[in-house]
N, C-alpha and C positions, 0 to 999 in steps of 0.2 A: 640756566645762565642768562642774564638780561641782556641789553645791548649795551656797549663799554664805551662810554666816556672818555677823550683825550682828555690829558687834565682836567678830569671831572669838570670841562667846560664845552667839548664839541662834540658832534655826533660824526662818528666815520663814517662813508659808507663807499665798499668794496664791490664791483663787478669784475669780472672775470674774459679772457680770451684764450683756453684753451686748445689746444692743437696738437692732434694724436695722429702718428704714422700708422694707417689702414695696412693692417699684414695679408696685403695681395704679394702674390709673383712677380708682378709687372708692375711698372707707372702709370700714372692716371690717363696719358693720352699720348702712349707710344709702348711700344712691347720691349724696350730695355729693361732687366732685372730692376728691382727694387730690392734692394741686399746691401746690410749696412756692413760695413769692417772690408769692401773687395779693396782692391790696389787703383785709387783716384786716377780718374777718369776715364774707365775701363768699360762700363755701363751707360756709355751715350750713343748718341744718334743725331741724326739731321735735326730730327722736331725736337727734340728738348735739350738744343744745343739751339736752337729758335734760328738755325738756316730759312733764309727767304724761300716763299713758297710752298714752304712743306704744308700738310694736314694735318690738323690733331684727328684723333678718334676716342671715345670716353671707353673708360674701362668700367665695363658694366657688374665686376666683381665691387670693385669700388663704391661704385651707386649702390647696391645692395647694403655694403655697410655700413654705408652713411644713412640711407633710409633703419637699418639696423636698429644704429644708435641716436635716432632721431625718437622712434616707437620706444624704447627702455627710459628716453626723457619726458615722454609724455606729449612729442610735439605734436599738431595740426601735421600732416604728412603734404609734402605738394602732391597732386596728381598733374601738373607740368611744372617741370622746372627748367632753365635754362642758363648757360654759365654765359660772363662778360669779361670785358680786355679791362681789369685794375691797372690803369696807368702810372709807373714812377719806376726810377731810375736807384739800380744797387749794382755794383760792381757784380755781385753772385748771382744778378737774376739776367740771362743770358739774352732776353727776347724784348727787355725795357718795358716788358707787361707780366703783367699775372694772370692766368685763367683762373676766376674764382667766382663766385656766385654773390648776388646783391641785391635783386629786384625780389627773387623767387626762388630761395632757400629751399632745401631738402625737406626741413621742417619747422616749424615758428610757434611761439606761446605755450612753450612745456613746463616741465620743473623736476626737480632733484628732491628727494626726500633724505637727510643725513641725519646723523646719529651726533650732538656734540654735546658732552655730559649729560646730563641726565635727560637733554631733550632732542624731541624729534624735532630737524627745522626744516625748512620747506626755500629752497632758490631756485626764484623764476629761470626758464632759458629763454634767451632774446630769438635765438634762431640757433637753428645747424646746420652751416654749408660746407659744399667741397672744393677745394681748390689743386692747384700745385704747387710744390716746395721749393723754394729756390737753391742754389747748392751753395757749397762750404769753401769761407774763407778760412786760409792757415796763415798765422802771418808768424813770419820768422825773422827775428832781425830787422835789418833794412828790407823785408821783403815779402810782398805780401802773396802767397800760391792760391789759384783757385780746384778745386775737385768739383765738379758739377757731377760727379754720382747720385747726390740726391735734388739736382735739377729734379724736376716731374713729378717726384713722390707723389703717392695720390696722398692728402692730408686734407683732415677734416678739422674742422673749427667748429667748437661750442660756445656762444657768445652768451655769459649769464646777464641777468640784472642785475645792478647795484645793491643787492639787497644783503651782502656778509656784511659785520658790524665789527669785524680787527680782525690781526691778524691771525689770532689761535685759531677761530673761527673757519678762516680763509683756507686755514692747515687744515684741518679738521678736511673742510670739505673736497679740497685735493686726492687728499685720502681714500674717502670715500668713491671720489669721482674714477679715480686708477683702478680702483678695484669692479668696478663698478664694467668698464669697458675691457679688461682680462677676463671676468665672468662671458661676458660676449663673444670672445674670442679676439675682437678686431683689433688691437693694440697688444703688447706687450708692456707700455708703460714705461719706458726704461728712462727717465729725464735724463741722467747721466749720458744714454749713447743719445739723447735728441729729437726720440722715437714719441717723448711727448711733453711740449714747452707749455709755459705758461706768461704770459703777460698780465698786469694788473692795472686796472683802473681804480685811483684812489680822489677821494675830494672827501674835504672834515668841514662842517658849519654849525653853528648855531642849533640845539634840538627845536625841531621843528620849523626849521628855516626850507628843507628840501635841500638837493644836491649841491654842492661847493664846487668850486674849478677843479675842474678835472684835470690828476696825471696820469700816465702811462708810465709803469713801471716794465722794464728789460730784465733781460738776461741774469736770471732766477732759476738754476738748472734742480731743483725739489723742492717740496713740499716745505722744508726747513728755513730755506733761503727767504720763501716768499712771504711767509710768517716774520721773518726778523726785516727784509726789505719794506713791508710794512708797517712795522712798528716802527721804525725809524722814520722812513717817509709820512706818518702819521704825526708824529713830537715836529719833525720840520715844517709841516705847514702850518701846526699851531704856535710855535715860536714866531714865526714868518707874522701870523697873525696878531698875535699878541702885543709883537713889537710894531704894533701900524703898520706894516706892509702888505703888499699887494702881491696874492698866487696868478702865476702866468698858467695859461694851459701847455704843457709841454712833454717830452717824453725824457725818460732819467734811466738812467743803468744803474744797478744793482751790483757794487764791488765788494765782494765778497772778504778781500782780504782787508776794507778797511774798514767795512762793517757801516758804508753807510751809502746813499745814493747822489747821483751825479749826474751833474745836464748832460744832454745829447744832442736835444733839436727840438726846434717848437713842432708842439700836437700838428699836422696833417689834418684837415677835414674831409668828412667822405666826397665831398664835389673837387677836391684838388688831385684825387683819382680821377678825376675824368673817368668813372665807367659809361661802358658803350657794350651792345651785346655784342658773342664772339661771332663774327661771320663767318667760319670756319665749320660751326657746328648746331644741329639742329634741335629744336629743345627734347629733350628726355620726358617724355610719359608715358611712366608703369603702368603694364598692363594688369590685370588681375592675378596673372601666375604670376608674376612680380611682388604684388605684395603680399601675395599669400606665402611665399617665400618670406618675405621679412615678416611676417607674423609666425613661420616657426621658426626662424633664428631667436624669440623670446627664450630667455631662459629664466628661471626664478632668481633673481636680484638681490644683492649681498643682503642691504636690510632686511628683507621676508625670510631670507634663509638664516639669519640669525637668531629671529625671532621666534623660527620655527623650530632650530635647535635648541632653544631654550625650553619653549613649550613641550615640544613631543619627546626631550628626554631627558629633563631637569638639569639642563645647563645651569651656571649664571653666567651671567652678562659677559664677565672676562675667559670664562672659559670658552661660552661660544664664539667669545671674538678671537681668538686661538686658532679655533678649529676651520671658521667659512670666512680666511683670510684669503686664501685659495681656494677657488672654486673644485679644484683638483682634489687638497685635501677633505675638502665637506662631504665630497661623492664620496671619497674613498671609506672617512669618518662610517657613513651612512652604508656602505655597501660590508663593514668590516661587522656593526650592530645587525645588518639583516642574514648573518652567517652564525648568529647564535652570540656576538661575545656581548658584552656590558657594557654600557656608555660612560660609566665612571672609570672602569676600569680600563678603558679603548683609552681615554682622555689623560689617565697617568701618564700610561704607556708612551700616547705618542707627544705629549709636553717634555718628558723625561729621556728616558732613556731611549727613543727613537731619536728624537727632536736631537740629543747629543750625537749618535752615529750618524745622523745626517748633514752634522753641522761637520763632524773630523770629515768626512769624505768628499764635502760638496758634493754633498746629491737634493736632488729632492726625489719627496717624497711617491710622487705617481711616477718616477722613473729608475726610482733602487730594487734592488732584488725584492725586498719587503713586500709584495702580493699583498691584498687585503685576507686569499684566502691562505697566506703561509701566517699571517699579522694575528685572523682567528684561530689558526690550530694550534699556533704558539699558546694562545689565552686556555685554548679547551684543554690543554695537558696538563697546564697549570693548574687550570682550575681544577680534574678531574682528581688531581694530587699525583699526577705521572711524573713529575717536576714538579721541584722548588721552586721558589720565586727566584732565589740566586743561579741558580743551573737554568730558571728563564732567560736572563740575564745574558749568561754566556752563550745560549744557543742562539740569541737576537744576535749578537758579535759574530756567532756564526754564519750565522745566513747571509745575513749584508757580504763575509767573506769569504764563503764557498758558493753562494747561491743555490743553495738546497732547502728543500722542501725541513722544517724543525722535525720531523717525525723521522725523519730521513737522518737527521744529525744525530738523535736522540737514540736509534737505534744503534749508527755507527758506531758511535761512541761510549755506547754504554751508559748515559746517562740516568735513564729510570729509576727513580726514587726507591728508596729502597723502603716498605711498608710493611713487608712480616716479619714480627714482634721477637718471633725467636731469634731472626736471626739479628735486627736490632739490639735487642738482650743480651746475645754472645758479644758483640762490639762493646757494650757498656760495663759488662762482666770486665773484659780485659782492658779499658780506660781504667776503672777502680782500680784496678788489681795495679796499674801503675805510679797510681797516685794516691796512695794510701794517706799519707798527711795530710792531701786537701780535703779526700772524704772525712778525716776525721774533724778539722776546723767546719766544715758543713756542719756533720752532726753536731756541732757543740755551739751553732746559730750562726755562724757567717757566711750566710746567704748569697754573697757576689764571689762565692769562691766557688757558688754552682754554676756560675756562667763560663768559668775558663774550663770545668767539666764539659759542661754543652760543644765548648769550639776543638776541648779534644776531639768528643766521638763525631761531629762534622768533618774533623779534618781526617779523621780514622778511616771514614766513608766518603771522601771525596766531594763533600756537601750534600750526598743521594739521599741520607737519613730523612724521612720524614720528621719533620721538625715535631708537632704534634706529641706524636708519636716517642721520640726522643725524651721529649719532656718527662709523660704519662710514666714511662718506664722507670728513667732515672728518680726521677721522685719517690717512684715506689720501692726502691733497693735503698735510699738514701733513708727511708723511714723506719 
């Protein structure tokens, strides 16, 4: 896919400020829990209620993660860094400062490899720092409440280059990027509970003119929002343009319900922070168990593990994108193949008839009854001919609803297929014997009147009949 044209007359170009809540215990620079959903304002303290006086202290689980997810971006790592007082004023940010990083980032000059149709693309990362969150306004009515629960959050910011070209794009690479820091552990992703925002910077010019005046787009809670936020804010600056006017630099909200965007306040420049370093705290430089540490928090990255499911077991493309959507499921995928079952047949199973008992029960997948090694036994019974595909079927029901091992079910219940011929034979002897008019339309060639034969002697046998088997026989009395 090229780069897209606004009315096949300007070029977009898209940078990014991502922002994902680090899943520590604590805040970034106080030991109050970090815990979304508690009862507002339950989780504070002196310091990140910004009482005069107090001390910060950096939360060194934090800095691990954010060096984490600096190394998975590809960035230059700092071997010192140091946080500064971001100067400005928000009814939610309790201290009329931000602790957050600016001179000397975690990490700078990385990149993102995504996947968006048919091509691999490649966005730059400006930087990745740490800062903290400011907490949550609720505004009801005439009345605006504050909750400073996620005051201090430790939250980390990935600042891309302008380098996405619209909004599908933009989507696309969200996507990727969630998935991306779940594999890692350090986020959960949830934009919905806030756990990881995005803002946009858009500017559309002339191809080959270079960057246009820059906006900031807001409050955009998915992947979805930011794609149509986009698109909209892309058609407005080329009308703007079109009709002789003039783009301010500014920041705009994204309303959802009216499906288009809206002034807020003109663009801030970094010097109207007034940053100044924090005096409170001294700079952070990793030692070598430090980063040796965040060199084994790598883990192998959704693109490589996709590719690699394709490769090492004849994926394609949609079905590995199925499978190493969760990092959970890919393990699992992988640990169910090295227990003896088939990656076709692993891959029916759990698109289908998993994929639905996981869906009625809200569960997922590494947390239901479902074992990888109950997931193969089921397969090897199946496959050995111990069970039907349909008595598979109901013993998967089972498990998800007793939590028993299948072999365990299978026994209890009497399931095992039934495979010796004689006594197959006798069942089919006594279906004929009761439907004598149909065996005679059979033998005189109407063929589909052997199938309501078949679902007799299944239903005769409780579905146990080897089906095969079934067949072989009736066919040969029918002859």
């Amino acid at each position: 896919m090229g780069d897209v044209l606004v009315n096949d007359k300007y070029e977009t170009f898209v940078g990014l400020e991502i922002h994902i809540h680090l899943l520590t215990e604590s805040k970034m620079f106080c030991g109050c829990k970090a815990n979304y959903g508690d009862e507002p304002n339950t989780n504070v303290c002196p310091v990140c209620l910004g009482y005069p006086g107090v001390l910060p202290t950096v939360n060194e689980r934090a800095m691990e993660m954010g060096y984490v997810v600096a190394r998975a971006l590809n960035c230059r790592l700092s071997r010192k860094t140091y946080f500064e007082r971001k100067n400005y004023f928000y009814p939610d940010m309790p201290k009329n400062y931000q602790i957050s990083q600016f001179q000397e980032p975690v990490g700078v000059e990385g990149y993102m490899d995504f996947e968006f149709g048919d091509e691999i693309k490649r966005i730059r990362i400006h930087d990745v720092h740490l800062e903290e969150d400011a907490g949550k306004m609720i505004h009801a009515g005439d009345m605006s409440l504050q909750d400073f629960n996620r005051a201090g959050y430790p939250l980390l910011e990935i600042v891309t280059e302008p380098d996405l070209k619209s909004g599908e794009e933009t989507e696309a690479f969200l996507r990727a990027f969630r998935r991306t820091v779940r594999y890692l552990g350090v986020c959960d992703g949830n934009m919905d509970e806030g756990s990881m925002k995005c803002d946009a910077n858009i500017s559309i010019n002339l191809p080959g003119a270079g960057l246009g005046t820059k906006v900031e787009l807001k409050n955009m809670n998915s992947p979805r929002f930011v794609r149509r936020g986009l698109q909209y804010e892309a058609q407005r600056q080329a009308s703007v343009l079109d009709e002789g006017g003039k783009l301010i630099q500014e920041t705009r909200l994204w309303n959802e319900n009216r499906d288009i965007t809206e002034s807020m306040r003109t663009k801030e420049m970094a010097n109207d922070y007034r940053y100044f370093p924090e005096p409170d705290m001294p700079p952070f430089c990793p030692d070598d168990a430090f980063m040796a540490a965040v060199e084994e928090a790598q883990v192998e990255l959704p693109l490589t593990r996709k590719h690699k499911l394709m490769r090492k077991y004849s994926l394609s493309s949609e079905q590995a994108e199925f499978i190493h959507d969760e990092k959970g499921n890919a393990d699992y995928f992988e640990r169910v193949l090295a227990l003896g079952a088939e990656a076709q047949s692993v891959y029916t199973w759990l698109s289908s008839d998993v994929q639905k008992e996981l869906n009625l029960l809200n569960m997922t997948l590494t947390r239901s009854p479902l074992s990888a090694e109950r997931f193969a036994e089921l397969l090897r019974l199946m496959e050995e001919g111990q069970i039907s595909g349909k008595i598979a079927k109901q013993v998967l029901i089972d498990v998800f609803e007793e939590n028993e091992d299948p072999s365990r079910i299978v026994e209890k219940k009497g399931l095992s297929q039934i495979s010796d011929p004689a006594a197959i034979a006798r069942i089919i002897d006594k279906v004929l014997g009761e439907n004598e008019q149909v065996v005679q339309a059979v033998r005189e060639g109407e063929q589909k009147q052997k199938g309501f034969l078949v679902g007799q002697i299944m239903k005769e046998t409780g579905g146990r009949a080897a089906p095969a088997l079934v067949q072989k026989i009736l066919s040969e009395k029918l002859s």
